[in-house]
C-alpha positions as CSV (number, residue, x, y, z in Angstrom):
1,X,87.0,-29.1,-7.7
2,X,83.5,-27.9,-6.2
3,X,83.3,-27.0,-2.6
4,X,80.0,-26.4,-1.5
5,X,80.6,-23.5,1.1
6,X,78.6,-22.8,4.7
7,X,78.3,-26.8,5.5
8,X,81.8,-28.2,5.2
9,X,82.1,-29.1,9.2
10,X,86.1,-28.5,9.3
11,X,84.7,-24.7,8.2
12,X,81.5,-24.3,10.6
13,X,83.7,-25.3,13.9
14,X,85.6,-22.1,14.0
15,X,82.6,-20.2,13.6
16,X,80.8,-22.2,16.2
17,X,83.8,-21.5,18.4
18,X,83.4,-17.9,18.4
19,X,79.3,-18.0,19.0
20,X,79.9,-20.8,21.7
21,X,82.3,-17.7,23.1
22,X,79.3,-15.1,22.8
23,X,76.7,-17.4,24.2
24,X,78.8,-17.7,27.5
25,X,79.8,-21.1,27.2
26,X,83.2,-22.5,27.8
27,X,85.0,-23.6,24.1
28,X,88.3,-23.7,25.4
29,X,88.9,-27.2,25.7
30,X,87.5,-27.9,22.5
31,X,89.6,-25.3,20.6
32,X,92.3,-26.9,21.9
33,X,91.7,-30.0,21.1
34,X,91.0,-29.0,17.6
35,X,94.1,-26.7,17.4
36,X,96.5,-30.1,18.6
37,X,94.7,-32.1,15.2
38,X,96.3,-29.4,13.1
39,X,92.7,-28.0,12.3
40,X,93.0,-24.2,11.5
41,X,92.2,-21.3,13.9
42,X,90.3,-19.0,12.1
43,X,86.7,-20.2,10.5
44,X,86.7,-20.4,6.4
45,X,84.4,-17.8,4.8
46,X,82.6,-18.2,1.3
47,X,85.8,-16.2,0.1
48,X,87.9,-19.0,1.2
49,X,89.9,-21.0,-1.3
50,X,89.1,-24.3,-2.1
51,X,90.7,-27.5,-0.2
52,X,89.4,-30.6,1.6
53,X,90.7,-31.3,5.2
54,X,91.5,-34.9,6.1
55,X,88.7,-37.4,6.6
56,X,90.1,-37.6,10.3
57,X,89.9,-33.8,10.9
58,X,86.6,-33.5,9.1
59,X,85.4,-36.1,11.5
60,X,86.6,-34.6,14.3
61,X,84.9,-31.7,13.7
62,X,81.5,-32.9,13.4
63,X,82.0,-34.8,16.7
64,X,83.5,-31.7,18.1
65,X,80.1,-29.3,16.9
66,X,78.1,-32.0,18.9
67,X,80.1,-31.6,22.0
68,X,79.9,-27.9,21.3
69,X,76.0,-27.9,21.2
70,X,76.1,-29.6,24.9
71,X,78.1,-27.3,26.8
72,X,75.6,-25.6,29.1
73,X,75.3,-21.2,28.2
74,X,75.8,-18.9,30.9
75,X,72.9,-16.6,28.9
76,X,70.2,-19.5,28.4
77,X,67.7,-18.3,31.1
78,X,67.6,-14.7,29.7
79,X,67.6,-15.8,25.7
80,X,65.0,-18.5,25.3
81,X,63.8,-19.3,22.0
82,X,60.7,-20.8,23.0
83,X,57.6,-18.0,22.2
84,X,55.9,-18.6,25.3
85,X,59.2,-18.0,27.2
86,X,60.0,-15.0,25.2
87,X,56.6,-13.5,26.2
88,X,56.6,-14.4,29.9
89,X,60.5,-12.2,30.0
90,X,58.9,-9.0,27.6
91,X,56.5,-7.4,30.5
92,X,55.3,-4.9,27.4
93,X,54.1,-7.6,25.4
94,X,51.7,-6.2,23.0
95,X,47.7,-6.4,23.3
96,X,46.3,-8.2,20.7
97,X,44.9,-5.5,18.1
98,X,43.1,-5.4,14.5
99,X,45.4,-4.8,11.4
100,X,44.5,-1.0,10.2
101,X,45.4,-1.7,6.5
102,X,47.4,1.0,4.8
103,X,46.7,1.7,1.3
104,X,48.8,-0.1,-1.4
105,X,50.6,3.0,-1.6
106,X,52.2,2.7,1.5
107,X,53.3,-1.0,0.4
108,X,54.4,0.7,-2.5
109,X,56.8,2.9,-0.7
110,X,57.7,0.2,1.5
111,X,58.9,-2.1,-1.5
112,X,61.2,0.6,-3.2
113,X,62.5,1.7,0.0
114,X,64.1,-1.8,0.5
115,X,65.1,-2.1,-3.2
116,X,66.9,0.9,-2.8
117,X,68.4,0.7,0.0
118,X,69.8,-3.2,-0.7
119,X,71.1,-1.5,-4.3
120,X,73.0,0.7,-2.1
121,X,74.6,-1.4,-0.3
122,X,75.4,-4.1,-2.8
123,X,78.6,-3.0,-4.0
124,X,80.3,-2.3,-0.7
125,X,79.2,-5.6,0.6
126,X,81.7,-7.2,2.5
127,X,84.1,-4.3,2.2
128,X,85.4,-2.8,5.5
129,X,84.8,0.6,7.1
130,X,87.3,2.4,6.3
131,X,86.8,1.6,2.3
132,X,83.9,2.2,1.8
133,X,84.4,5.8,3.3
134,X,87.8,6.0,1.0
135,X,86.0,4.7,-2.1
136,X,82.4,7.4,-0.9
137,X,85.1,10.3,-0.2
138,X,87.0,9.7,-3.9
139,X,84.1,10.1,-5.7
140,X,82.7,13.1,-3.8
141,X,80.3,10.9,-2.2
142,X,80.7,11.4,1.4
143,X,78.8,11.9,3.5
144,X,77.3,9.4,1.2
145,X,74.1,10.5,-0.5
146,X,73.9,9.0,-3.6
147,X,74.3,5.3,-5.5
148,X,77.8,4.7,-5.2
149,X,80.0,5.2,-8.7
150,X,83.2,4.2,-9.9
151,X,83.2,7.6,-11.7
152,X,86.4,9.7,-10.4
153,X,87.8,7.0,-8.2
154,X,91.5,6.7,-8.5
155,X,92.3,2.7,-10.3
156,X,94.8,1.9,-7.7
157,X,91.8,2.8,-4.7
158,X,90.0,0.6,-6.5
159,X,92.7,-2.3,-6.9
160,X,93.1,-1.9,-3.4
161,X,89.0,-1.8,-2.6
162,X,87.7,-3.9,-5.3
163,X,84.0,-3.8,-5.2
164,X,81.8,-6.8,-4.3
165,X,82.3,-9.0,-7.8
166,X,78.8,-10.3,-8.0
167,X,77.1,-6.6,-7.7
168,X,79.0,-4.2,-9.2
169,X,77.9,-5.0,-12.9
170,X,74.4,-4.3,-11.6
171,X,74.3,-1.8,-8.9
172,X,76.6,1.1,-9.5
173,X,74.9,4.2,-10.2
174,X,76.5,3.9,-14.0
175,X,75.2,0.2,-14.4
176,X,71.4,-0.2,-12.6
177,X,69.2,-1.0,-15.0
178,X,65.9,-2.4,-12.7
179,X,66.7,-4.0,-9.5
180,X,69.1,-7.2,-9.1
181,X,68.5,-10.3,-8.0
182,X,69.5,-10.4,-4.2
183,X,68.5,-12.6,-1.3
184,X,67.1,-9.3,0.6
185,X,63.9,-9.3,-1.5
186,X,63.9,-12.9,-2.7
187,X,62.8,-13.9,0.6
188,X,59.9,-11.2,0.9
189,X,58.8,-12.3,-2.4
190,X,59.2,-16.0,-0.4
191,X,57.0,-14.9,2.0
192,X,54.7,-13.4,0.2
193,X,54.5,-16.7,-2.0
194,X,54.3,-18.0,1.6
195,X,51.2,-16.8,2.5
196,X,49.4,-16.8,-0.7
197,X,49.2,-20.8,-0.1
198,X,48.7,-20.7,3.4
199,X,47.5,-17.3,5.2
200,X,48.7,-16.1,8.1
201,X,48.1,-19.3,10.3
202,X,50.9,-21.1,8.3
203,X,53.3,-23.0,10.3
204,X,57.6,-23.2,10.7
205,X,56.7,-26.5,8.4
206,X,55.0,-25.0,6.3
207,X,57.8,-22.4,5.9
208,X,60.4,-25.8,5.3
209,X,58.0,-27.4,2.3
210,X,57.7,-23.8,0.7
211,X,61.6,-23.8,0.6
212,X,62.5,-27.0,-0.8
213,X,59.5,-26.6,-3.2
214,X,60.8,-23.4,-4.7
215,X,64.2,-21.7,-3.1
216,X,66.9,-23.6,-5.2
217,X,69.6,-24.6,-2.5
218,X,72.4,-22.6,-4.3
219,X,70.5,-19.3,-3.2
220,X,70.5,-20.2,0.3
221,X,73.8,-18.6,2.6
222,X,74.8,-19.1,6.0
223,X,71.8,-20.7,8.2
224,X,69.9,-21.0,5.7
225,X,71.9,-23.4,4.3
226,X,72.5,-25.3,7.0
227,X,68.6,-25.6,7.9
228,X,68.0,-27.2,4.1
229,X,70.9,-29.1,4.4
230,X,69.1,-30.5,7.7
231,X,66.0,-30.9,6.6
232,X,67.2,-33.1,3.4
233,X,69.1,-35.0,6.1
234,X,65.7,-35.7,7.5
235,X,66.0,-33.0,10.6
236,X,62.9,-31.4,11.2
237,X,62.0,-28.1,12.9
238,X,62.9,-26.2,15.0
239,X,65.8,-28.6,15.0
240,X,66.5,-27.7,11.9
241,X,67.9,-24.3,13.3
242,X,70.3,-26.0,15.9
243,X,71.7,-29.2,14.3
244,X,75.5,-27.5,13.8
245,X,74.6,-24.3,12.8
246,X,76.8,-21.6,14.3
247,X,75.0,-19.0,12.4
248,X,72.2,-19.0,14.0
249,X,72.3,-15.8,15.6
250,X,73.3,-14.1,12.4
251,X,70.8,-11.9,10.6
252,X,68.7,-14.6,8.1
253,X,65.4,-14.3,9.7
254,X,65.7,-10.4,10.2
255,X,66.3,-10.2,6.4
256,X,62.6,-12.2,5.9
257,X,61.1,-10.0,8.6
258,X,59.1,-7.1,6.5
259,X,56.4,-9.1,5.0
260,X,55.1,-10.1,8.6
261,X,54.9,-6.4,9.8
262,X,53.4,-5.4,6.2
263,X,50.7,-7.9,6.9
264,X,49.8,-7.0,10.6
265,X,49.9,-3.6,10.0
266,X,48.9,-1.9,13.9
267,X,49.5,-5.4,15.0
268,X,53.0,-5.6,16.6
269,X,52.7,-8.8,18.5
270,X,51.1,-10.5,15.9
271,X,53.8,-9.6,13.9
272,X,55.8,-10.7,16.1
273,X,54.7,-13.9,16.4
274,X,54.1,-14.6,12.5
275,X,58.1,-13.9,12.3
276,X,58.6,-16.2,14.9
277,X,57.4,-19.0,13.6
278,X,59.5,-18.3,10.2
279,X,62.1,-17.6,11.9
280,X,62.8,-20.6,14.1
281,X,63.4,-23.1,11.0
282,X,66.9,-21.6,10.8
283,X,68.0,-19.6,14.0
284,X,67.8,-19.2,18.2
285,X,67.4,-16.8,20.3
286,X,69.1,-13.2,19.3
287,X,69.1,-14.2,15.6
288,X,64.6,-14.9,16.2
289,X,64.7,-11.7,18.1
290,X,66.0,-9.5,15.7
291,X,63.4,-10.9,13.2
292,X,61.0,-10.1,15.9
293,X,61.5,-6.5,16.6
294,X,62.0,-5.9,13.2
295,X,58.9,-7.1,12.2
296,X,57.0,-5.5,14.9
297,X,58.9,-2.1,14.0
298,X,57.2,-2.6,10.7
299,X,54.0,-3.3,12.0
300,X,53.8,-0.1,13.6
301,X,55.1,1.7,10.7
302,X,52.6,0.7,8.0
303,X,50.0,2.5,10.2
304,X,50.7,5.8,9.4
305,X,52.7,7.4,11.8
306,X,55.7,9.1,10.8
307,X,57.9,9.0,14.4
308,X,60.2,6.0,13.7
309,X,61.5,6.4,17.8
310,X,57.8,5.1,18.9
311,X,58.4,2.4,15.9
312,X,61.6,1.3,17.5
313,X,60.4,1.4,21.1
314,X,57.2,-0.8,19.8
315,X,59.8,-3.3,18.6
316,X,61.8,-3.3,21.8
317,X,58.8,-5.0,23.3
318,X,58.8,-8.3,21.7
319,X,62.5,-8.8,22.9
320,X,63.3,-10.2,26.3
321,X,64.9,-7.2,27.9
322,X,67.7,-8.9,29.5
323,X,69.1,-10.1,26.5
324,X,71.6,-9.1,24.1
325,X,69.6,-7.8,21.7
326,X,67.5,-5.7,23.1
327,X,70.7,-4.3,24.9
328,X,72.4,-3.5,22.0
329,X,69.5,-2.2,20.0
330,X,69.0,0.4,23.7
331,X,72.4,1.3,23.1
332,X,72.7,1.9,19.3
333,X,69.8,4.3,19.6
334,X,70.9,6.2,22.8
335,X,74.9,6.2,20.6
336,X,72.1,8.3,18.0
337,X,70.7,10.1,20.3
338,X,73.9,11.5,21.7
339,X,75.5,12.1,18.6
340,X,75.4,15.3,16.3
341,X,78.3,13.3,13.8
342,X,76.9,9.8,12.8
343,X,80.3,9.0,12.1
344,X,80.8,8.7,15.7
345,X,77.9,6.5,16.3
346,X,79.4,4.0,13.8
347,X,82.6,4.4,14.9
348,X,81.4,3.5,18.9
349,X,79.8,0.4,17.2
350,X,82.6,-0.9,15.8
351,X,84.4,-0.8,18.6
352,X,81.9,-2.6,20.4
353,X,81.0,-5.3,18.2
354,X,84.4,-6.0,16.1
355,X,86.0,-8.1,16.1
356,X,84.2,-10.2,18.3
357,X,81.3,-10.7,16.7
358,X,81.3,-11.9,12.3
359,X,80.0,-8.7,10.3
360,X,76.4,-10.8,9.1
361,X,76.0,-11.0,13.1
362,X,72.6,-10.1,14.1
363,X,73.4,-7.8,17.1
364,X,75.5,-5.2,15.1
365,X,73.7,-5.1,12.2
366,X,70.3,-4.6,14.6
367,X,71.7,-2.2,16.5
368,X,73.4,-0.4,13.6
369,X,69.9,-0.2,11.5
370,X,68.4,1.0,15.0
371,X,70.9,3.5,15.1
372,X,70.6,5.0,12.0
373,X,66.9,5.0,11.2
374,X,67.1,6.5,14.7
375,X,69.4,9.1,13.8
376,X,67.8,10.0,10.4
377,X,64.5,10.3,12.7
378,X,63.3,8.3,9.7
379,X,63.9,10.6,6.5
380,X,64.1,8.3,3.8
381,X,67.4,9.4,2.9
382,X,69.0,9.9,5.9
383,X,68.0,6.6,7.0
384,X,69.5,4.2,4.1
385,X,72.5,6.3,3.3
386,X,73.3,5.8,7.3
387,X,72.6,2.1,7.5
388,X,75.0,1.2,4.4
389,X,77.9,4.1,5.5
390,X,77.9,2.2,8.6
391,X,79.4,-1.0,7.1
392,X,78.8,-5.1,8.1
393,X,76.2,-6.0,6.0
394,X,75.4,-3.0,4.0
395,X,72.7,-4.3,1.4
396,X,70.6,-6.0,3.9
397,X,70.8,-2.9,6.5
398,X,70.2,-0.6,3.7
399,X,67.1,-2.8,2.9
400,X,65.5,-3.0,6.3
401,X,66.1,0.7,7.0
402,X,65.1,1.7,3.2
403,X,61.8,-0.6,4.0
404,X,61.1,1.2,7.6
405,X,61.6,4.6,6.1
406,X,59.4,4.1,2.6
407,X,56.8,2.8,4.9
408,X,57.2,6.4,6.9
409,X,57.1,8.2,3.7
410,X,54.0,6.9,3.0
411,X,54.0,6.8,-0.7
412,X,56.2,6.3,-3.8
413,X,56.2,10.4,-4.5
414,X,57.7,11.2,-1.1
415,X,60.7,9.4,-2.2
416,X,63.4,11.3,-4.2
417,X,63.2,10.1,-8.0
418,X,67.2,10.2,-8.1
419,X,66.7,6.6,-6.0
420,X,63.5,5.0,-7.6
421,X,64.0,5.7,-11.3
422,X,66.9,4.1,-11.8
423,X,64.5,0.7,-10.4
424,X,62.5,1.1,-13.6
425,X,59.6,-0.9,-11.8
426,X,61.1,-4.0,-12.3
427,X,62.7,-6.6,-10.0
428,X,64.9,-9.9,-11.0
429,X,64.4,-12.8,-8.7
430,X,64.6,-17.1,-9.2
431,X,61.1,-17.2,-6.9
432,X,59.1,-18.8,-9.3
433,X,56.5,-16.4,-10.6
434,X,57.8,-13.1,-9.4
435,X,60.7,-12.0,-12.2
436,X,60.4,-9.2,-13.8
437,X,57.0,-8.5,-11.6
438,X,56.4,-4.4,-11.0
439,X,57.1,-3.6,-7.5
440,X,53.7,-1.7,-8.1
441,X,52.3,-5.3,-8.6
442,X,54.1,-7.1,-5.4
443,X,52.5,-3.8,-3.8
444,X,49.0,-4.9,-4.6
445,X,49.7,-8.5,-3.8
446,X,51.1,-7.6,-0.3
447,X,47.6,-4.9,0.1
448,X,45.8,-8.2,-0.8
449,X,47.1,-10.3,2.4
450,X,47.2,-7.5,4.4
451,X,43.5,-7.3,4.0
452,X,42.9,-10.8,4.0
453,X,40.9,-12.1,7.2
C-alpha cells in the first residue's frame, strides 16, 4: 500500500497539537475530543508504519486542524509574520547598505563548508544524543573530529544504533565518493536556479512556480510538503504556509537561507528580507525568523570578517526580540559562552528544548547552530563537528554551521583536506541542470548573482 507521509491529516493533528501548545494557545479541548474518537496520541513520523485511519477519523481531523488554526495565540503580538511588523518590533533593523562582493573563493569555501558539514551529519540523522556519542566514542571518534565510520564499532552498538538507512551507503568516511544528494544543498542550488530567472526582486510566487516547475514533490518533507500540496489544491501564498501545516515553525526556510546572505554580501537586511519572501510560502513566524537571522549571519560573513560573534549579533537584529527565537538563540550563545565543556552546552539544550519541542524544530536547531559556531568562535572544524555532536537535525546544522564557517575561512585552502577531498568536486542533486556540477562551478555561478545589479 502507498502512504504518502507529512499530509495524511489523522498524522498532522498530533503535530499541530503540540505547536498549538508552543504557540500559547489552548488545544486541550480539541485533544480531547480527538482522544474520545479513538484517534492516537502521539503524531505519526515518516518512520511510521503504514495504515489508513477511518474515513470518520480522518475527517475529523481535518475539521479539527481548522478549529485548531482559529484559536487565538497568547504569543501573536510579539511573533508576527508580516515583514513590516517584524521590522517595526527589531529597533536594530539594519541600514540599507551596498553588497561588497567577495571573491568566488570565498563562495568557494562557503559551498564545501556546507557540503561537509551536511555529509557529517547524514548518518546520525535522526539518531538520538546519547548514540551518536556511543557510536563517535566506539570508534575513537569523540570528541568527534572526523567523518563518522563503522570501522571498530562493536555489531551489536550498531544493531542497537543503526545508522540513518538512506545515508550510510554514501556518507561514512569508508563509502563518500562526491557529495550525496540531500535536501540541504538541493534547495541552494534551488535558489540559485531561483535567481538566475528572476534576480533578486523575485517574489514568494515566483518561489511557488519555480517549485512545481522543477522540485519533484517526492523531494519535498515536512512544510514543504504541505505548501505544494496546497498550492496544487489551488492555495496560494502566503497561505500556502498556514493551510494545516503544523510544521511551520520547523527549520525548512532556515535550510534555503545561505544563498540570500551569499548574494547580499555586507547587506544584512537585505538578506533578510530576500529570505523572507522565500520563506513565507511554507512557514510563520519563528520558522521565517530563523531563515532571517540566518541569512543575515551570512551576509555579514561573506564580507570578510573572521569574528562569527559580530556575525551572530548582526543576525539577532532581523528577529523581533521578544520572541522565541531570538531568545533562544541569546541563550544558546551565552550556554557557549559560559561553557569550557561543549558537552554541557548541549546537554543544557536538550533539557530545555526536549521533549517539548520535535527534533526538526526551528528553535533548537537555531539555537544549537548559534551555540556551536559560537563556541568554535568559528574554526571550521570546531564549528561543524559541534553542530552535528549536538544532535536534532545533524546534517542540516552541520550544513549551516559548515556554510558560516567556510565563508570565515575565506577560501577552499583554509579548510583541512581530510574534509574536502573526499567531495571530489562533485555534487549529486535532481535540480535540473546542477548534477554532477563542480562546487568550483556553483561557486562562480553564485559570484555571478552576487555581483549582479
Amino acid at each position: 500500500m502507498l502512504r504518502v507521509t507529512w499530509v495524511q491529516p489523522e498524522d498532522l493533528l498530533g503535530h499541530e497539537l503540540r505547536q498549538a501548545a508552543l504557540d500559547g494557545r489552548e488545544p486541550s479541548r480539541i485533544a480531547a475530543r480527538w482522544k474520545a474518537a479513538g484517534g492516537p496520541d502521539a503524531p505519526r513520523t515518516a518512520g511510521a508504519s503504514p495504515g489508513g485511519a477511518s474515513r470518520y477519523l480522518r475527517l475529523l481531523a481535518e475539521d479539527l486542524l481548522d478549529e485548531l488554526a482559529e484559536l487565538p495565540g497568547a504569543l501573536d503580538e510579539d511573533e508576527p509574520t508580516d515583514l513590516g511588523r517584524i521590522r517595526s518590533l527589531c529597533p536594530d533593523w539594519p541600514a540599507p547598505a551596498e553588497a561588497r562582493v567577495p571573491d568566488a573563493a570565498r563562495y568557494e569555501a562557503a559551498w564545501l563548508g556546507r557540503a561537509v558539514g551536511c555529509l557529517l551529519g547524514k548518518p546520525v540523522e535522526k539518531l538520538p544524543l546519547d548514540a551518536i556519542r556511543a557510536l563517535a566514542r566506539a570508534a575513537g571518534n569523540w570528541p568527534l573530529s572526523g567523518y563518522f565510520t563503522a570501522r571498530g564499532v562493536p555489531a551489536d552498538l550498531l544493531l542497537a544504533h543503526p545508522w540513518n538507512r538512506r545515508s550510510a551507503a554514501t556518507s561514512l568516511a569508508e563509502n563518500i565518493d562526491g557529495m550525496p544528494e540531500d535536501d540541504d544543498l538541493d534547495y541552494p542550488l534551488l535558489n540559485l536556479l531561483l535567481l538566475q530567472r528572476h534576480g533578486r526582486s523575485f517574489t514568494t510566487a515566483d518561489v511557488a512556480r519555480l517549485w512545481l516547475d522543477e522540485l519533484p514533490a517526492g523531494r519535498t518533507f515536512t512544510a514543504e510538503r504541505i505548501a505544494y500540496r496546497n498550492l496544487l489544491s489551488g492555495i496560494e501564498p502566503p497561505h500556502t504556509a498556514r493551510h494545516r501545516n503544523p510544521f511551520r515553525e520547523w527549520i525548512g526556510a532556515l535550510i534555503r537561507a545561505d544563498v540570500h546572505g551569499w548574494t547580499n554580501p555586507g547587506a544584512p537586511a537585505a538578506a533578510a528580507e530576500q529570505a523572507h519572501r522565500d520563506a513565507v510560502l511554507t512557514h510563520t513566524a519563528n520558522g521565517v525568523y530563523a531563515a532571517m537571522f540566518m541569512a543575515a549571519v551570512v551576509a555579514a560573513a561573506a564580507t570578510g570578517t573572521h569574528d562569527v560573534h559580530a556575525c551572530l549579533r548582526t543576525g539577532l537584529t532581523v528577529v523581533p526580540p521578544r520572541s522565541r527565537l531570538a531568545r533562544a538563540v541569546t541563550d544558546a550563545v551565552h550556554l557557549a559562552e559560559r561553557h569550557e565543556d561543549f558537552d554541557a552546552v548541549v546537554d543544557a539544550l536538550h533539557a530545555r528544548y526536549s521533549p517539548a519541542h520535535h527534533w526538526v524544530h526551528a528553535l533548537p536547531n537555531t539555537a544549537l547552530t548559534a551555540a556551536a559556531l559560537t563556541h568554535a568562535d568559528g574554526d571550521f572544524t570546531g564549528s561543524v563537528c559541534r553542530a552535528v555532536s549536538g544532535g536534532w537535525d545533524t546534517d542540516s546544522n552541520g550544513a549551516t554551521a559548515g556554510g558560516v564557517a567556510g565563508l570565515l575561512a575565506g577560501s577552499p585552502a583554509a579548510l583541512p583536506d581530510r574534509w574536502t577531498a573526499p567531495l571530489k568536486n562533485r555534487l549529486a542533486t535532481s535540480v535540473p541542470g546542477f548534477d554532477g556540477t563542480g562546487l568550483d562551478t556553483l561557486a562562480q555561478l553564485t559570484h555571478r548573482e552576487a555581483s549582479r545589479p
